[in-house]
N, C-alpha and C positions, 0 to 999 in steps of 0.2 A: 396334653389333656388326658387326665383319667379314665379307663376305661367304665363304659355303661356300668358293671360289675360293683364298680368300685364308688360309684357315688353318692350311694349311702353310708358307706363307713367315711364317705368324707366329710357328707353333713351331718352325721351322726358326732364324730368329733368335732367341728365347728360350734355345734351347740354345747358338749364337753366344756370346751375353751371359755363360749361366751359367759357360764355360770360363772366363773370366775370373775368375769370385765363386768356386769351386771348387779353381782353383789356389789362391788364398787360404786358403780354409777349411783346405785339406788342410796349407797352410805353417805355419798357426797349430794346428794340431792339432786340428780341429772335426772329426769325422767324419758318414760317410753317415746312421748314425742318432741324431746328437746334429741334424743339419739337417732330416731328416724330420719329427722332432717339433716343429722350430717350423715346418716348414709348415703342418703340420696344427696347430697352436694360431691360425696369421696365418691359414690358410684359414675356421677359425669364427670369429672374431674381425672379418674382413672380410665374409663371409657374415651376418653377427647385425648388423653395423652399416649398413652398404650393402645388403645384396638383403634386404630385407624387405618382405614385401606390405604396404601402405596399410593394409587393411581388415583383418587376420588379427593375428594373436598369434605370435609367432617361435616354431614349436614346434623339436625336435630332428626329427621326419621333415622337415620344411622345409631344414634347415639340412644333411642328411643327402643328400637331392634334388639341390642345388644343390653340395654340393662333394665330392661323391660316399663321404664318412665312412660309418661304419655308426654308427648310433643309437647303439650303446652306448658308441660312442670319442668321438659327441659331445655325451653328457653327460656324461663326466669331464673332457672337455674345458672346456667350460661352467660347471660346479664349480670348476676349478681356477682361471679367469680371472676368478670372484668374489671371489676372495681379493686384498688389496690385495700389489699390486705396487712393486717398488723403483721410483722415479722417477729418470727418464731424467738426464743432463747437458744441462742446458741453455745452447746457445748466443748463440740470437737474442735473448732474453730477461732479460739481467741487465745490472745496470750500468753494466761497462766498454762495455759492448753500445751503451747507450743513451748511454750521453755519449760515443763516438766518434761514431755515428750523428748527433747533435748540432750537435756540431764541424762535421764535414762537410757539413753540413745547405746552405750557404752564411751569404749576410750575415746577422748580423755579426759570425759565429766564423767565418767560411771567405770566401774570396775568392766571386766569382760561378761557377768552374768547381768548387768544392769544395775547394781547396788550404786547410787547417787555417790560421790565423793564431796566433801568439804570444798567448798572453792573460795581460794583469797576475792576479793573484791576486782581487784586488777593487779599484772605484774606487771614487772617492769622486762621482764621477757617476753616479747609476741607471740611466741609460739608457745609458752606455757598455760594449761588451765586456770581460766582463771574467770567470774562470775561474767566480767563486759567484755570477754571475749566469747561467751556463747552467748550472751546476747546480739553480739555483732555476726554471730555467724545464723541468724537467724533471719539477718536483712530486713528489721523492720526500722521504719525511721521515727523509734524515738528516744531520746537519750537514757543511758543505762540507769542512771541513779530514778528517774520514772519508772522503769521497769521494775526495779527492785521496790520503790514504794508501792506498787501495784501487787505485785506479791507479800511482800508483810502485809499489805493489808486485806488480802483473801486471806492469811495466814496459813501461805504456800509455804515459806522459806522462814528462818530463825536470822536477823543479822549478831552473829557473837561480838561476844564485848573483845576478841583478838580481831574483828573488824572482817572474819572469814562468815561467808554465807552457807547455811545449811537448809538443803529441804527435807522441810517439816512432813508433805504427803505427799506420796507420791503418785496422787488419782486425783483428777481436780472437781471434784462435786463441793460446790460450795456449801460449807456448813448450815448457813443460817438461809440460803436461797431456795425457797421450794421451789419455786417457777423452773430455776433451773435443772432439779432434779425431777422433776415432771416430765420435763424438755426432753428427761433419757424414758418416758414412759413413749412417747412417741415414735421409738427410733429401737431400740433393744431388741421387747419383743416381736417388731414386724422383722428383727433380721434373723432372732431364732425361728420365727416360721416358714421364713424365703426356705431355710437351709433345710427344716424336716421336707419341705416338698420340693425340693431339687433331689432328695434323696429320695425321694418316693418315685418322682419323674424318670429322674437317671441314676438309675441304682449302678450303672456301669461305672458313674464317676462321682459315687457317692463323698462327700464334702464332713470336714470333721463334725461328730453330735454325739458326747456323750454322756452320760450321767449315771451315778452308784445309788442303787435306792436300799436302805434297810427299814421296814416298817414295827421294826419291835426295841427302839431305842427308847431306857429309863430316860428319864426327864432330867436326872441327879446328874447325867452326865453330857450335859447340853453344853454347861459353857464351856467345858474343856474342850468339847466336841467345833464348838464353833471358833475358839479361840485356833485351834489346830488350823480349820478351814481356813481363816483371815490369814495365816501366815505361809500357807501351802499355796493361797492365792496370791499372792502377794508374790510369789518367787516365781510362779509361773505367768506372771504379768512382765515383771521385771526380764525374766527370758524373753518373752515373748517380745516385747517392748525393743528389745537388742537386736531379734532375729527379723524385725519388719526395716528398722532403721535403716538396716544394712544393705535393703534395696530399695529402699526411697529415694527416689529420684532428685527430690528438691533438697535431699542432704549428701546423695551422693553421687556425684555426676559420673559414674561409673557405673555407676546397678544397670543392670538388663533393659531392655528397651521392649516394644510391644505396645500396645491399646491400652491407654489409663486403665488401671484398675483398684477399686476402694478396696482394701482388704480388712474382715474383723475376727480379731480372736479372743475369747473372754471365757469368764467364768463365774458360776452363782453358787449360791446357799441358800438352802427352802429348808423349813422345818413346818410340818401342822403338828395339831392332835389326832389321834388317829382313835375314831370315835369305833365303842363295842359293837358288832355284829351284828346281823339278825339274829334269832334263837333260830337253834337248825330245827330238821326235824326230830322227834322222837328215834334214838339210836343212831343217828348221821353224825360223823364226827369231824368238828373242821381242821381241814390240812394244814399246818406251819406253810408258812412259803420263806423258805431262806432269802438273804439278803441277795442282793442279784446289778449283775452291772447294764446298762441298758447302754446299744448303739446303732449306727445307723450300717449298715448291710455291708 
């Protein structure tokens, strides 16, 4: 927990943050009291699964205590959340998911940095790469030539006219699916925030966060700017992608042992406009601020 000191520069930033999530709501048509009530659903919700005493029964004055609800809003609350819910979209978790993941894995679907390689369909050598040997090595039970139609038709992989498979992306957000790229609005930003406040908390074992800001970039040099980004991202996915594989447990039954653990490592691109100033005052002059790397301690 943050110190007394510090709880206003947290809710000071909290409201920072939420301008952002608000222009949003209010663009897409979510109002003030259609967002109240899933606070108050995500505040019991979090309250009933994380702050529960050890030794005690999760009553409603507990859960009342702690997120400051009145008893009676949160046992309708509590009622309602026992009823089965529509399930989510899931990203990380299907498929296309797991045989691009695969692919990139490295040898010997992917070079040593993660770049996918060409794969025949099937050989007639077992031990060679080839596309239904990494399906097969994925242990799902459905037959390969399924698989591969499932991928042409997210428009994962290319099948060539030499009958060899190639992937086409190598990040599975479905083009034409918004639900499912929504799915990542869900999940991204609550894990870049875990991380800024683990590094706030435990600055002793502060966790990777970092980002390059320049606030004086011409406009004329945007796409070059972003097209650089896309391909700088892309190599450090493709590493990244090699260096998680390699201790993945369910691909390599030799990686380290220990307490399950999810691991994420990524990377974004933000650009705004960077609107004129205030006028200073009479004779005040405003400082340049150089371009500057920002990280966590």
């Amino acid at each position: 927990m943050l110190p007394r000191a510090l709880k206003g520069h947290f809710t000071a930033a909290i409201q920072r943050m939420l301008r952002a999530v608000v222009r949003h709501l209010i663009a897409q048509g979510v109002t003030y009291p259609a967002l109240t009530q899933m606070l108050k659903e995500v505040y019991v919700e979090v309250a009933e699964a994380e702050f529960a005493l050890p030794f005690k029964r999760q009553t409603d004055s507990r859960l009342s205590l702690v997120t400051g609800l009145n008893r009676k809003e949160i046992a309708r609350l509590r009622t309602r959340q026992r009823k089965p819910q529509k399930a989510p979209v899931a990203i990380e978790d299907n498929l296309v998911t797991h045989v691009i993941g695969r692919w990139m894995a490295g040898p010997p679907y992917a070079a040593n940095d993660g770049t996918p390689l060409c794969l025949t369909y099937e050989s007639e050598r077992p031990n060679s790469a080839s596309f239904a040997r990494l399906v097969r090595d994925l242990t799902v039970d459905i037959p390969v030539r399924s698989v591969l139609d499932e991928l042409v038709r997210a428009d994962a992989v290319t099948l060539r006219s030499d009958g060899a498979v190639e992937l086409r992306r190598e990040v599975n957000i479905p083009v034409e699916d918004a639900a499912a790229k929504l799915a990542l609005l869900g999940t991204d930003p609550g894990e870049l925030f875990c991380t800024i406040m683990h590094n706030i908390e435990h600055p002793e074992a502060a966790r990777l966060q970092r980002k390059v800001v320049y606030d004086n970039i011409g406009a004329d040099a945007l796409a070059e700017i972003r097209g650089m980004a896309r391909r700088s991202g892309e190599e450090f996915i493709r590493s990244t992608n090699a260096l998680l594989a390699g201790h993945d447990r369910d691909r390599n039954p030799h990686a380290a042992g220990g307490q399950r653990t999810r691991v994420v490592l990524g990377t974004y691109y933000f650009e705004e406009e960077v609107r004129p100033p205030a006028p200073s005052p009479a004779g005040e002059k405003r400082s340049g601020l150089p371009g500057r790397i920002r990280r966590s301690r």
